[in-house]
C-alpha positions as CSV (number, residue, x, y, z in Angstrom):
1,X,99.4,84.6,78.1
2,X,99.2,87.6,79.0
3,X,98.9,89.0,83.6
4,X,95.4,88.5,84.2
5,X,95.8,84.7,82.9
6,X,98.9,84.4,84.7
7,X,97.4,85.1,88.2
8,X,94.5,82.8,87.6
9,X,96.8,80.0,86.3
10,X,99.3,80.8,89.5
11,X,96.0,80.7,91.7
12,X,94.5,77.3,89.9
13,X,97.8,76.0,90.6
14,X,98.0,76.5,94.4
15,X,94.5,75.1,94.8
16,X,95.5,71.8,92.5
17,X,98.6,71.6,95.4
18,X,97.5,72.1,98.1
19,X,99.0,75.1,98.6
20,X,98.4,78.2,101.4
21,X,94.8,80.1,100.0
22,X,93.4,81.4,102.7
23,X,96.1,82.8,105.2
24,X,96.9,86.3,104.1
25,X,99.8,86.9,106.9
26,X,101.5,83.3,106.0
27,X,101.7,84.8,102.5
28,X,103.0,87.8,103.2
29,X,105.7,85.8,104.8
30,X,106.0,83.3,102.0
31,X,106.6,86.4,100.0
32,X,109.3,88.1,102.3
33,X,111.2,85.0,101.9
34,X,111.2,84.8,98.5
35,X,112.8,88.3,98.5
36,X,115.3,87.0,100.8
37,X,116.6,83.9,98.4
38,X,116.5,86.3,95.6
39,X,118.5,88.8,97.3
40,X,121.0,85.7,98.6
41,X,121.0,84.6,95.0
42,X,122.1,88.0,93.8
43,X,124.5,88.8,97.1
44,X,126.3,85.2,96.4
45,X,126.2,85.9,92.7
46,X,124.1,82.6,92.2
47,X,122.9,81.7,88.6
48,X,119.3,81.1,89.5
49,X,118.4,84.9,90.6
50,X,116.0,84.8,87.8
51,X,113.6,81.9,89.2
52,X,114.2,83.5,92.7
53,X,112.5,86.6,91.2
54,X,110.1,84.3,89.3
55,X,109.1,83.4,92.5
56,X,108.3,86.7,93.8
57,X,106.3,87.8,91.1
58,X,104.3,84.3,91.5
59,X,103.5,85.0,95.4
60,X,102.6,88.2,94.1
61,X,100.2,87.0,91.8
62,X,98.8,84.6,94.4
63,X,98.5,87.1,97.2
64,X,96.8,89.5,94.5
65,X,94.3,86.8,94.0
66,X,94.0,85.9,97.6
67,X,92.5,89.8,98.4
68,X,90.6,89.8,95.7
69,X,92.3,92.3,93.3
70,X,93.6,92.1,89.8
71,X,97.3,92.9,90.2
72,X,97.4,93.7,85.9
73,X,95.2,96.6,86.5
74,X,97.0,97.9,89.7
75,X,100.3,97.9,87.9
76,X,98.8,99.9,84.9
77,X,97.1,102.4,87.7
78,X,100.2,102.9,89.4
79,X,102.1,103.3,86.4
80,X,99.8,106.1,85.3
81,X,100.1,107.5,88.6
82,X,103.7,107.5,88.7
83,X,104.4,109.3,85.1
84,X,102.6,112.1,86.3
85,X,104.9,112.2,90.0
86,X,107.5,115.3,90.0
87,X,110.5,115.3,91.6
88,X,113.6,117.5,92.6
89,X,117.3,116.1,93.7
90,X,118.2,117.1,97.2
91,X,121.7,116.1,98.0
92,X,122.2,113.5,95.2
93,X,118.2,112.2,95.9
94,X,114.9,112.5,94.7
95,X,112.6,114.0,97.0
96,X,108.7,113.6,95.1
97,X,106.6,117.0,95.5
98,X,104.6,116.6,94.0
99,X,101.6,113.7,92.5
């Protein structure tokens, strides 16, 4: 299966359930707190981190869907546009200079 299938199954899932669709800000919060349990899982050295970040990737998907975008092709944009970022170390960190 490859992204693009995977946020239409994620979607077709929260519609079967039930699930939030149509409330963009209750996502976005859905989503933060999914970061948080994944960060608790890691900070408590818990042995399901990798469903917690499961779980972020699936809001993502859903929220991606929910505005109307194909998250796939904006990871394989941003990607691109990334490779082609320069950056110099200031004090131990990188400073971007340039895109």
């Amino acid at each position: 299966m490859n992204l693009k299938e995977m946020q239409k199954e994620i979607w077709q899932n929260k519609v079967n359930k039930g699930f939030n669709t149509t409330n963009v800000e209750k996502e976005f919060c859905l989503l933060y707190g999914e970061v948080g349990e994944a960060f608790n899982a890691y900070n408590k050295k818990k042995n399901d981190l990798n469903e917690e970040i499961a779980d972020i990737a699936i809001y993502l998907f859903g929220l991606s869907e929910m505005l109307g975008f194909d998250l796939e092709d904006e990871i394989v944009k941003k990607i691109k546009k990334k490779k082609k970022r320069v950056y110099k170390s200031v004090d131990g960190v990188n400073i971007r200079i340039s895109d």
